[in-house]
C-alpha positions in Angstrom: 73.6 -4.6 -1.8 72.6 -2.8 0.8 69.7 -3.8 3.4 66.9 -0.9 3.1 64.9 -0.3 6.8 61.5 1.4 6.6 61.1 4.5 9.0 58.7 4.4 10.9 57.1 8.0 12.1 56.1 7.7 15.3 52.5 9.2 16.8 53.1 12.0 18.7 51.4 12.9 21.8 50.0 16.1 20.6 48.8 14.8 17.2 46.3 17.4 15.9 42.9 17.2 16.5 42.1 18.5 13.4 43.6 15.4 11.3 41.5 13.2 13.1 38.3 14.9 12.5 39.5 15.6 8.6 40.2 11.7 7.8 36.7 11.0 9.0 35.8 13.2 5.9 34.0 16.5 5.8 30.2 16.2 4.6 28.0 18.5 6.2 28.5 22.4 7.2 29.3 20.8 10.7 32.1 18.6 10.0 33.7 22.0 8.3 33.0 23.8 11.3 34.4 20.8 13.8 37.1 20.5 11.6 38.1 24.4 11.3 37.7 25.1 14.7 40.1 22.4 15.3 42.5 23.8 12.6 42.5 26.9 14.9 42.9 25.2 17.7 46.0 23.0 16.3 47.4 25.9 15.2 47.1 27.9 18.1 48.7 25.0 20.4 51.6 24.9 17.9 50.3 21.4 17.0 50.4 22.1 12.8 52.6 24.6 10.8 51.2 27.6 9.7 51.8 26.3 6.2 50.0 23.3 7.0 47.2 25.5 8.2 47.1 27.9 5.3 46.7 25.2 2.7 43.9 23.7 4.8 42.4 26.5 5.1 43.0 27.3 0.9 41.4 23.9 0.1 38.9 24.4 2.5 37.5 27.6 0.5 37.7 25.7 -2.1 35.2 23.1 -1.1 33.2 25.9 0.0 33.3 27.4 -3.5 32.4 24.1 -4.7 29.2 23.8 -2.4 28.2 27.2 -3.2 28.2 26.1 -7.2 26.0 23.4 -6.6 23.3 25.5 -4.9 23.7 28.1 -7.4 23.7 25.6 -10.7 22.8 22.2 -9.5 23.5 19.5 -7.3 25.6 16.4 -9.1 22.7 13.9 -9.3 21.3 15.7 -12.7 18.6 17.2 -10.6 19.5 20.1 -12.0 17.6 23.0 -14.2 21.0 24.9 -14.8 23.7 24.1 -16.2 27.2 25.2 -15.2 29.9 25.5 -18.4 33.5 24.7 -16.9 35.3 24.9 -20.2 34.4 26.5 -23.8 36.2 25.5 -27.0 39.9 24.1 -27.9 42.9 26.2 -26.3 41.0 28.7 -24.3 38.5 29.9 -27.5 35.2 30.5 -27.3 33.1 28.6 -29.7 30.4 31.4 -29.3 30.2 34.3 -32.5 29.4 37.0 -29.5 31.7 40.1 -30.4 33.7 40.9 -27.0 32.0 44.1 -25.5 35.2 46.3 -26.4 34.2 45.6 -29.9 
């Protein structure tokens, strides 16, 4: 049987900035902001792919979106007044008797 070696990547010089500042973990508007402007910069140095930067910057609307529910519904400690319905019903059907408004 053959003998398996690990690979080991080695830490490049230019390592993006942005990877630091992401692993950290983003919790406030700030760390977004440090951690976008850093994308740009990265991507501007050549330091990350542009794929790499499009689906950071993809998720990173996403966690905006995210944000953006909470103020609008309610933050996730119950505090909330409102309540925000992510699913309705089995297979995609609404439980609800409302007649669709081309009815």
């Amino acid at each position: 049987m053959a003998k398996q070696t690990k690979t080991v990547t080695p830490v490049k010089k230019n390592a993006p900035r942005s990877l630091g500042l992401a692993e950290r973990g983003i919790r406030t508007g700030k760390d977004f902001a440090n951690v976008m402007s850093a994308l740009m910069s990265d991507l501007l140095a050549g330091r990350v792919t542009p794929n790499i930067g499009n689906a950071t910057c993809n998720a990173g609307g996403k966690l905006l979106k995210v944000v953006e529910l909470e103020y609008k519904y309610g933050d996730r400690n119950g505090g909330s007044q409102k309540e925000l319905v992510l699913a309705i019903g089995v297979g995609g059907a609404s439980s609800q008797s409302d007649p669709s408004p081309g009815d």
